[in-house]
PAGU-990139 format. One record per residue (C-alpha): x, y, z; residue number from 1; residue in one letter. Coordinates in Angstrom, 1 decimal. Example, Ala and Ser with C-alpha at 12.3 -4.5 7.8 and 13.67 -1.06 7.14 Angstrom:
PT      xx      yy      zz    k  r
PT    12.3    -4.5     7.8    1  a
PT    13.7    -1.1     7.1    2  s
***
This chain:
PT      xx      yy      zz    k  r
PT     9.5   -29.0   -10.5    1  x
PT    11.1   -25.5   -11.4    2  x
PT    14.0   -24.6   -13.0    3  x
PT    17.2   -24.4   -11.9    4  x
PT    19.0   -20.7   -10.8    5  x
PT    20.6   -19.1   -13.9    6  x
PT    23.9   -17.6   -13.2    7  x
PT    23.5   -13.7   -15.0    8  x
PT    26.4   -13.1   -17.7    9  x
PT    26.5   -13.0   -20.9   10  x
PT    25.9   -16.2   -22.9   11  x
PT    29.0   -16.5   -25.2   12  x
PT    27.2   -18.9   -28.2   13  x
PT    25.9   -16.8   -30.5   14  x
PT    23.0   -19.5   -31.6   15  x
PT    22.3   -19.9   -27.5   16  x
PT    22.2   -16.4   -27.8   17  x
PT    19.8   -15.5   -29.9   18  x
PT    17.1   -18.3   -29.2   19  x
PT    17.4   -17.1   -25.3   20  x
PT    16.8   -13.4   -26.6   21  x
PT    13.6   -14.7   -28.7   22  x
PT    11.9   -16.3   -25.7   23  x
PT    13.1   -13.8   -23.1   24  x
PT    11.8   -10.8   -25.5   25  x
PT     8.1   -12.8   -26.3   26  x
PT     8.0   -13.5   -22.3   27  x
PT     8.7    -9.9   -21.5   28  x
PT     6.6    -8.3   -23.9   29  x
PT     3.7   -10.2   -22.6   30  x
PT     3.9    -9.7   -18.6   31  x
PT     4.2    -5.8   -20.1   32  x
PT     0.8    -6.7   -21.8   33  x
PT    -0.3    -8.7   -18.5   34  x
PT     0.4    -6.1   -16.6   35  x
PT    -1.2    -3.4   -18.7   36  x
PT    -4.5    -4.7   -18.9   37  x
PT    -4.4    -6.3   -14.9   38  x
PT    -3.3    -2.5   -13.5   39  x
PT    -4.7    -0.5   -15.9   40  x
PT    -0.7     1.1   -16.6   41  x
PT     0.1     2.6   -19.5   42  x
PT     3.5     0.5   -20.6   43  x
PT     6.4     1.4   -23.0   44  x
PT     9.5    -1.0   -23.8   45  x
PT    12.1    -0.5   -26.3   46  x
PT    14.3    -3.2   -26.9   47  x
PT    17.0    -3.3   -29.6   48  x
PT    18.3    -6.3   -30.2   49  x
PT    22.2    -7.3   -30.7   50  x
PT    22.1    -6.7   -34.6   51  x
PT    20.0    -3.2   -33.9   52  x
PT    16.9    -4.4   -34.5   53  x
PT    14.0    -2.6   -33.1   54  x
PT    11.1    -4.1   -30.7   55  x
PT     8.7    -1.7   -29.5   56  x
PT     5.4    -1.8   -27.2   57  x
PT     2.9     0.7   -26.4   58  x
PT     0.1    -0.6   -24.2   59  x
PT    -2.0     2.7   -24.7   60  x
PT    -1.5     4.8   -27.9   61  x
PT     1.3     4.8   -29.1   62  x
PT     4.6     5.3   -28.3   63  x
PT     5.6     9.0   -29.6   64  x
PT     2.6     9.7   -27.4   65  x
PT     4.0     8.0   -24.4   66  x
PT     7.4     9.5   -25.0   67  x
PT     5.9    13.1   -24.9   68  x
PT     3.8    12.2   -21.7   69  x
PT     6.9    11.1   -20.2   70  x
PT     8.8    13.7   -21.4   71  x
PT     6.6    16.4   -20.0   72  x
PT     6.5    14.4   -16.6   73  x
PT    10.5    14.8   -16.4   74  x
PT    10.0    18.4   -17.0   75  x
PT     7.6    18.5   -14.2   76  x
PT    10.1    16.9   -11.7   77  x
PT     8.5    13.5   -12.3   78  x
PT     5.3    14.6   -10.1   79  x
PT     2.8    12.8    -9.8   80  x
PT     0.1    12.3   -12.7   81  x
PT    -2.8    11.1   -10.6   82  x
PT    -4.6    13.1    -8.7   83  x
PT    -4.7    12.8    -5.1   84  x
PT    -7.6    11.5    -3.3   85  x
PT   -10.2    13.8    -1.9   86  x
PT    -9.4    14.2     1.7   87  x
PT   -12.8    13.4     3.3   88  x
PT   -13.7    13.8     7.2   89  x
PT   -15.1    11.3     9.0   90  x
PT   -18.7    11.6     9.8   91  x
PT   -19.6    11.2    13.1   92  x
PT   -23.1     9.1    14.2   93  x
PT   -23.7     9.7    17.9   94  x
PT   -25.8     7.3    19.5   95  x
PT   -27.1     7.5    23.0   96  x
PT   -26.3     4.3    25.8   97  x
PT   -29.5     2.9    26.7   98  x
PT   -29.8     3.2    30.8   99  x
PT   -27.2     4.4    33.0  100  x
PT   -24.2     3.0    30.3  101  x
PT   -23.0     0.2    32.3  102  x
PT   -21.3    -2.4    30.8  103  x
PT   -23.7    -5.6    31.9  104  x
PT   -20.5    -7.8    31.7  105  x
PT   -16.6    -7.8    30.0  106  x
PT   -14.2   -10.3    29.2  107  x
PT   -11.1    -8.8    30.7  108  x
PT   -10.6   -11.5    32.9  109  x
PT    -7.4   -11.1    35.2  110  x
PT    -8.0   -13.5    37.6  111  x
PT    -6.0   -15.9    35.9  112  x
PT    -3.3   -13.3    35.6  113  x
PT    -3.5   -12.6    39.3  114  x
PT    -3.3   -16.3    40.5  115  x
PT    -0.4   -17.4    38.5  116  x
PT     1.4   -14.1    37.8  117  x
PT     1.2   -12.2    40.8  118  x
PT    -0.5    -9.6    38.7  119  x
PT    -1.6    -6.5    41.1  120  x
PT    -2.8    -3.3    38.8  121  x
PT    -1.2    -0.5    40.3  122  x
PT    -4.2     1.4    39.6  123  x
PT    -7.5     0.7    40.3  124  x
PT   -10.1     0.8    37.9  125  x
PT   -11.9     3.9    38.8  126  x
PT    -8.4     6.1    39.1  127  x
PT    -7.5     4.4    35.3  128  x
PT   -10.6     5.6    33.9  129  x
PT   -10.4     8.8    35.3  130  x
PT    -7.0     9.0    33.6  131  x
PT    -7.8     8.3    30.6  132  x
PT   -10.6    10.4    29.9  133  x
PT    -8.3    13.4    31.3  134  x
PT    -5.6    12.3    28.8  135  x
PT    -7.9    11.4    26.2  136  x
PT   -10.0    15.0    26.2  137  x
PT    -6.7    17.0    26.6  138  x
PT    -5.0    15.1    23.7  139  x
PT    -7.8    15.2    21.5  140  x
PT    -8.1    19.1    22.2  141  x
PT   -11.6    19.1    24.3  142  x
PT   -12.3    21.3    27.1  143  x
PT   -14.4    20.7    29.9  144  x
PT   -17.5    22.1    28.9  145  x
PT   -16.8    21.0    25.0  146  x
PT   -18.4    17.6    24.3  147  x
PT   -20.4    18.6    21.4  148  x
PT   -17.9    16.9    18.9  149  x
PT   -17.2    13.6    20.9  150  x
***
């Protein structure tokens, strides 16, 4: 069983106050260490309490260094501080059909379709295909005599 919705304003007893701040603090700064070591993130948290006590974590270093690395990433617009992943083309491993490249059988089954949908294609499958390798050669930028890259 969980615990109940907590309405968000200020709690008005100073005792309630400060015991809540305790446990909230300890629970925050450890999903800030959780998370640290889980993502690999370098984490900063300042926290100053109601009297002006200081409570500070650094996950990596410490936390004039992380100020300065955030500092220069504000200067820089906030852009991004890993580096982007190569862009890498796909290679391609043609492999020739055995025989004449029939299909021995399929799956695409419309009988079912046709006897209790009325399905009719309104094009037959020869005229489809024919279709689609004219839009699939022009929208991939082939020409007719250009099947080298397919």
């Amino acid at each position: 069983m969980g615990r109940g919705k907590v309405k968000l304003r200020r709690i008005e007893n100073i005792a309630h106050r400060q015991v809540t701040f305790c446990k909230r603090r300890a629970g925050l700064l450890k999903k800030a260490r959780e998370l640290s070591v889980l993502c690999d993130a370098e984490i900063g948290l300042i926290i100053f309490s109601t009297n002006g006590k200081l409570y500070e974590l650094a996950t990596k270093g410490t936390m004039k260094e992380l100020i300065e690395k955030y500092m220069k990433s504000s200067e820089e617009g906030h852009a991004q501080v890993e580096p982007k992943p190569p862009q890498v083309k796909a290679k391609k491993n043609m492999v020739e059909m055995p025989g004449n490249g029939d299909v021995p059988f399929t799956h695409a089954n419309i009988s079912l379709a046709r006897n209790e949908l009325w399905y009719k294609p309104m094009t037959d499958l020869n005229t489809g295909l024919r279709k689609f390798v004219k839009w699939y050669l022009s929208y991939y930028g082939y020409s007719k005599g250009d099947k080298s890259d397919m």
